[in-house]
C-alpha positions as CSV (number, residue, x, y, z in Angstrom):
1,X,95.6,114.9,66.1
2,X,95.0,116.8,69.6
3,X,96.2,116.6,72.9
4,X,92.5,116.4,73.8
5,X,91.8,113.6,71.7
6,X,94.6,111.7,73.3
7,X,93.8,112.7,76.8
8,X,89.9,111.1,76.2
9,X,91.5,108.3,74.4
10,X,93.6,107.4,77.6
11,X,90.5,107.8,80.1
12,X,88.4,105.4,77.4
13,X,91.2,102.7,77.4
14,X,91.5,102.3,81.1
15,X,87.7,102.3,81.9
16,X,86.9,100.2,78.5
17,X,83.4,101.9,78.9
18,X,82.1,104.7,76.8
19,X,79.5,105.6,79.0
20,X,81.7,105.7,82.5
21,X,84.5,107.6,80.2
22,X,82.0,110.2,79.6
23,X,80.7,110.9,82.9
24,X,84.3,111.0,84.1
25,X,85.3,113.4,81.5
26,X,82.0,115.6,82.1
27,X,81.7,115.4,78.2
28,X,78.3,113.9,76.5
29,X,78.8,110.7,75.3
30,X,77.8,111.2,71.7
31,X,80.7,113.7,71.6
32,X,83.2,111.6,73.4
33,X,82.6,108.6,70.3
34,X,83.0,111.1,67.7
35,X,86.1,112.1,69.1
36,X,87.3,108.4,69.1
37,X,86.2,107.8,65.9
38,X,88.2,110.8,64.4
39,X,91.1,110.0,66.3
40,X,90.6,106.4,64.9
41,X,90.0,108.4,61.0
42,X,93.7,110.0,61.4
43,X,95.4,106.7,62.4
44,X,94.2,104.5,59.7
45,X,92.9,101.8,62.4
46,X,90.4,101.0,64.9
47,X,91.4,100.9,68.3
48,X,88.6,99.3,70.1
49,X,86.9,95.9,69.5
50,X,83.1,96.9,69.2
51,X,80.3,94.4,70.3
52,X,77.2,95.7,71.4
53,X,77.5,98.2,73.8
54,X,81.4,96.5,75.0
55,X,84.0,98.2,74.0
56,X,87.6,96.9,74.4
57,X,91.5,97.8,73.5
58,X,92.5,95.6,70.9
59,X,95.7,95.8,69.6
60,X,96.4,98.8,67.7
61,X,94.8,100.4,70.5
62,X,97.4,98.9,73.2
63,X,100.6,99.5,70.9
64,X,98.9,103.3,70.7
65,X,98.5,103.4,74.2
66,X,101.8,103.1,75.5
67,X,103.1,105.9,73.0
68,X,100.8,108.0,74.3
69,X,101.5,107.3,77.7
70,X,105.0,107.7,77.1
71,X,104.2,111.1,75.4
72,X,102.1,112.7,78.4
73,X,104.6,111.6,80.7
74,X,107.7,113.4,78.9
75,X,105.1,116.3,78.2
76,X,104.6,116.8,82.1
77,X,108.4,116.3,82.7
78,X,109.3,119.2,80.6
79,X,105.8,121.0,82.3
80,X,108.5,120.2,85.6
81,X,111.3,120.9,84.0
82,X,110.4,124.9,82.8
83,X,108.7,125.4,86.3
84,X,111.7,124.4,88.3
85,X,113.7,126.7,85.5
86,X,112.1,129.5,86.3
87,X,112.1,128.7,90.0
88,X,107.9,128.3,89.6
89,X,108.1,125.0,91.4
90,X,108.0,124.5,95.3
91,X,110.8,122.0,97.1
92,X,108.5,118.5,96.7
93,X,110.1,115.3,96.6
94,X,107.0,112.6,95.6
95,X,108.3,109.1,97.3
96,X,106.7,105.9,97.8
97,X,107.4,103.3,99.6
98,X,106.5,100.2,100.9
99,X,107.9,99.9,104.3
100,X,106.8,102.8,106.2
101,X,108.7,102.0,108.8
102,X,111.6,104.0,107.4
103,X,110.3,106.9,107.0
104,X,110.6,108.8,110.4
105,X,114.3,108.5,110.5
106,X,115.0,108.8,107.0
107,X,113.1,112.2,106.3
108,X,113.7,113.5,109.9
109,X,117.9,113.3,109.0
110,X,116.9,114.6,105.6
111,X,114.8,117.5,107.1
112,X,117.2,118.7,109.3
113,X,119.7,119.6,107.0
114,X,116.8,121.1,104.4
115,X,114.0,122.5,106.5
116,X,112.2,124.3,103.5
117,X,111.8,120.7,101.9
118,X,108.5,119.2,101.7
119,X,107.6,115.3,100.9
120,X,104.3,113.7,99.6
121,X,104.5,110.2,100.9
122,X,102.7,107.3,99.2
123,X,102.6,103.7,101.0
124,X,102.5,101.3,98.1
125,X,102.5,98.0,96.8
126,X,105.6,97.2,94.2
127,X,103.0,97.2,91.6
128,X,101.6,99.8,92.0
129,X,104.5,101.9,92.9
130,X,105.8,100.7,89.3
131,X,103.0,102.1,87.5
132,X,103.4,105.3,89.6
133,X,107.0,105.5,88.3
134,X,106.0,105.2,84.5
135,X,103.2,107.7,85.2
136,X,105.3,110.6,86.5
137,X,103.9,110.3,89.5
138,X,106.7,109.9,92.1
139,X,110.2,110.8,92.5
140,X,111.2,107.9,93.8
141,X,109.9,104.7,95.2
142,X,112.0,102.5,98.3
143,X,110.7,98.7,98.2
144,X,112.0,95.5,99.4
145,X,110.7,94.2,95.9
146,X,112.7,94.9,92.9
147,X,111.1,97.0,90.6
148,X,111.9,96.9,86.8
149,X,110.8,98.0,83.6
150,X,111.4,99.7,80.9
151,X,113.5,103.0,81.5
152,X,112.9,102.0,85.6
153,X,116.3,102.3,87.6
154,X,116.9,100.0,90.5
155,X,119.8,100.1,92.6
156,X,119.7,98.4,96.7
157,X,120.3,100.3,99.7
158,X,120.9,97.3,102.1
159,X,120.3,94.0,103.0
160,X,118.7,93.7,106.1
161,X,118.2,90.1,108.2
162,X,114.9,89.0,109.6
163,X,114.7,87.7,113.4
164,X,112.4,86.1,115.1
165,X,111.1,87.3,118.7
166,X,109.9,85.2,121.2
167,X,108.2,85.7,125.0
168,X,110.2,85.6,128.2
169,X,110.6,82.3,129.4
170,X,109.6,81.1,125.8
171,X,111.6,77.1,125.9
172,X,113.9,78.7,123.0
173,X,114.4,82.4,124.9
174,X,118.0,80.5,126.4
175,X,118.8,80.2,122.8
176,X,120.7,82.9,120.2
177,X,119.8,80.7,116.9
178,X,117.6,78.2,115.9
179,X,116.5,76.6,112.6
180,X,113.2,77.8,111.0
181,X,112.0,74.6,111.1
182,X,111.7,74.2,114.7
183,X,109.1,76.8,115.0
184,X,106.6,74.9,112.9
185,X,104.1,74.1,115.4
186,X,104.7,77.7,117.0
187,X,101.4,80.4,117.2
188,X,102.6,83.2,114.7
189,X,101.5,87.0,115.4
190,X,101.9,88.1,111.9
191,X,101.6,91.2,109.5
192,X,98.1,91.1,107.6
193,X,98.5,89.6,104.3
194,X,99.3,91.8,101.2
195,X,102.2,93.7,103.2
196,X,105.8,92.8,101.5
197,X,106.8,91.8,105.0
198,X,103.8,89.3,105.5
199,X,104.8,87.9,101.6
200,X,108.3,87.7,102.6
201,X,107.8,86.0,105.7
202,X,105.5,83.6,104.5
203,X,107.8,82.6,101.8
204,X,110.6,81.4,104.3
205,X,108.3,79.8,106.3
206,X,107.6,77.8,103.0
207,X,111.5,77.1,102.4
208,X,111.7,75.7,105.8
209,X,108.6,73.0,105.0
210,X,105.8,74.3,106.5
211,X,102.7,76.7,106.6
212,X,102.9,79.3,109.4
213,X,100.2,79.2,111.9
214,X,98.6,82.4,112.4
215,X,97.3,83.4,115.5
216,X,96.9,87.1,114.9
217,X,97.5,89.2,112.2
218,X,97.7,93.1,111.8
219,X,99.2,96.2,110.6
220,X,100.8,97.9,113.7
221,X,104.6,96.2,114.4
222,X,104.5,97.3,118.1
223,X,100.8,96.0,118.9
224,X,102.6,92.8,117.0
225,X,105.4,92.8,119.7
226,X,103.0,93.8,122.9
227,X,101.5,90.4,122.2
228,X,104.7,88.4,121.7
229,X,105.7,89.6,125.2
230,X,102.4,89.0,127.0
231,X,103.2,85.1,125.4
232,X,100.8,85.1,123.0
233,X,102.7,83.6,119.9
234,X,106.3,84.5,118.0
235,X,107.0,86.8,115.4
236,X,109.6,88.3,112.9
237,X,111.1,91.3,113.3
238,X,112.9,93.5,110.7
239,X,116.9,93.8,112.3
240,X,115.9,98.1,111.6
241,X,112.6,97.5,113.7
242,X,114.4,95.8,116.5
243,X,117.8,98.2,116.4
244,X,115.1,101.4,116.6
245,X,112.8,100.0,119.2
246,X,114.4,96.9,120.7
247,X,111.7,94.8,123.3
248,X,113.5,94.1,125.6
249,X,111.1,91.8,127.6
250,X,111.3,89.6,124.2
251,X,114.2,87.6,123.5
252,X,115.5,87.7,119.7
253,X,117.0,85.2,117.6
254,X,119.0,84.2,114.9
255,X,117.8,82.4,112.1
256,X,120.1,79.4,110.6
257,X,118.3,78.5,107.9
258,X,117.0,79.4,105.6
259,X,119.0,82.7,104.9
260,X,116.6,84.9,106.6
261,X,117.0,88.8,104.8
262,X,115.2,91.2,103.1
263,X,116.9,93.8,100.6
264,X,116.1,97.8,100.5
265,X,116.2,99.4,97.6
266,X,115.1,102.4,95.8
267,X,113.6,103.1,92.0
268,X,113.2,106.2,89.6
269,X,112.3,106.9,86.0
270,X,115.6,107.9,83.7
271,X,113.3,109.6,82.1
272,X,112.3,112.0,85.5
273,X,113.1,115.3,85.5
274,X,114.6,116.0,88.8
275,X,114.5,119.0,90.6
276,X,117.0,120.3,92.7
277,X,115.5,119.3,96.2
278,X,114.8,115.6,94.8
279,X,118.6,115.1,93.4
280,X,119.8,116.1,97.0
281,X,117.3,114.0,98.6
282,X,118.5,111.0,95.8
283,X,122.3,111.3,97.6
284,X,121.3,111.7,100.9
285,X,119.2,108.6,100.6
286,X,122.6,106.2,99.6
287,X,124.6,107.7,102.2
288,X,121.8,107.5,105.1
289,X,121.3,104.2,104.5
290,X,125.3,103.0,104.8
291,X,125.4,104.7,108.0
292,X,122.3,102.4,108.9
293,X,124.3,99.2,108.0
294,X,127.2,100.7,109.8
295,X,124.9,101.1,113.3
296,X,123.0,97.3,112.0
297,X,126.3,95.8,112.3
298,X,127.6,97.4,115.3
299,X,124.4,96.9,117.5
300,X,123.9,93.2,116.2
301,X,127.6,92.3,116.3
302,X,128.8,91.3,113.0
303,X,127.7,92.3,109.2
304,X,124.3,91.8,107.7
C-alpha cells in the first residue's frame, strides 16, 4: 500500500467520479482505476459500489476513509512538527472564524506585542470550519456555534447579549427594555441569511411568537445601522458591535425576554501540532477576551 494510492483514493471518494478524479489528479483515467483496484486487491474489499459508469463509497470504503484521513492529517502534523523543530517554519497562526467582526481588535492587541507574527484568516460557517479542523487546516476556529467532534476541543470565550437599536424618535426610543414580542409588527434591517448572527436572531424572534419582517438584509453591520438611524426599520446589534462603534443617533435597548445572548468560543484539534507563535496566540486569545467582558460590563452597566 502507497501513500499515492491513498492520496488518489481520497480525491476518488469525495468527487465519487472516476473521470473528474482523473482530470483533477492530471493522471489518465485507465491508470487511476488500476490504482483503485490494487488498492482494493491489498484490502481484501471493494470500496466503491459500481453501476454503469456511477461510482460510489460504500461501506468499507467510508470506514477506510476516515483512517486515511486520520492518517494524512497526523502525517502533515509531524510534516509541522519537524519544520517548526528545525525552525523551517514561518510565525503563521491559521484561524477561522465566523464573526469577523472580532478580528481587528483581537489580532491588532495580539500584533502589537508579536510584530513578526503573521495570520491567515478564514471567514466560515461552523460546518465548515469543523471539517477545516479535522483536515489540519486551521489552528483554530472562534464561532458563536459549538463545534464538536471527535478529538475537537471547545471551550467559550464569553457570552455576549444581543440589543435591539431603534431610530430617533422611534415610539420605544423613551424606553431602556422591552419584550421581543412587541416588535412583531416592526420593519427589520437584518443580516443576509446564512450568517450565524442572521440564524441566531431569527431563532429568538421565533421564541418570542413570531416571524421577523425583513425590510432589508445585508452583509455590512454599519450600512445596517445607517438605515436604522435614517428610520428605516430596527435591528440587533451584538453588545461588542455597539461598545466598539456605538450610534449614537440610535437608541439601544434591552431585551426582556427571551434571554437575548450569543456565546464566543474557540476550537482546535488535540491532535494539532502547535507551533510556538500559535500556543502564544491560544493564551492571549482567553485573556483578551476577559478584558472584553470586563470593558462589556463596565460600558453597559452590569454583567453580561
Amino acid at each position: 500500500m502507497e501513500l499515492l494510492q491513498l492520496e488518489y483514493f481520497q480525491t476518488v471518494a469525495r468527487l465519487q467520479h472516476m473521470t473528474k478524479a482523473a482530470e483533477e489528479l492530471q493522471i489518465a483515467q485507465p491508470s487511476l482505476s488500476k490504482t483503485i483496484s490494487r488498492l482494493e486487491e491489498d484490502l481484501g474489499v471493494p470500496l466503491f459500489d459500481r453501476t454503469g459508469r456511477q461510482i460510489r463509497l460504500n461501506a468499507y470504503g467510508e470506514a477506510f476513509l476516515a483512517r486515511v484521513q486520520r492518517a494524512f492529517v497526523e502525517l502533515n502534523e509531524g510534516k509541522r512538527e519537524i519544520r517548526d523543530l528545525a525552525r523551517l517554519n514561518e510565525d503563521i497562526v491559521t484561524l477561522a472564524v465566523s464573526t469577523p467582526r472580532i478580528l481587528p481588535g483581537l489580532l491588532g492587541a495580539f500584533l502589537a506585542s508579536h510584530p513578526d507574527v503573521r495570520f491567515r484568516q478564514f471567514f466560515e460557517s461552523a460546518s465548515e470550519m469543523k471539517r477545516q479542523i479535522e483536515h489540519g487546516e486551521v489552528d483554530f476556529c472562534i464561532s458563536s456555534a459549538y463545534i464538536d467532534g471527535i478529538d475537537i476541543e471547545w471551550k467559550p470565550l464569553f457570552t455576549e447579549e444581543i440589543f435591539l437599536i431603534v431610530p430617533p424618535n422611534h415610539p420605544l426610543s423613551a424606553r431602556d427594555s422591552i419584550y421581543l414580542e412587541e416588535v412583531r409588527d416592526e420593519p427589520f434591517i437584518s443580516m443576509n441569511a446564512g450568517y450565524e448572527f442572521r440564524s441566531l436572531t431569527d431563532r429568538l424572534c421565533r421564541e418570542a411568537g413570531f416571524v421577523p419582517k425583513i425590510h432589508f438584509a445585508g452583509d455590512e453591520p454599519d450600512v445596517i445601522a445607517g438605515l436604522v438611524q435614517q428610520g428605516l426599520g430596527i435591528a440587533f446589534v451584538p453588545a461588542l458591535t455597539w461598545l466598539e462603534r456605538p450610534q449614537r443617533s440610535s437608541h439601544r435597548l434591552r431585551i426582556k425576554e427571551p434571554a437575548c445572548q450569543r456565546q464566543l468560543g474557540m476550537a482546535w484539534s488535540e491532535r494539532r501540532y502547535f507551533s510556538a507563535a500559535a500556543k502564544r496566540f491560544h493564551g492571549f486569545v482567553f485573556a483578551y477576551f476577559r478584558n472584553v467582558a470586563e470593558r462589556l460590563a463596565q460600558a453597559l452597566g452590569e454583567p453580561l
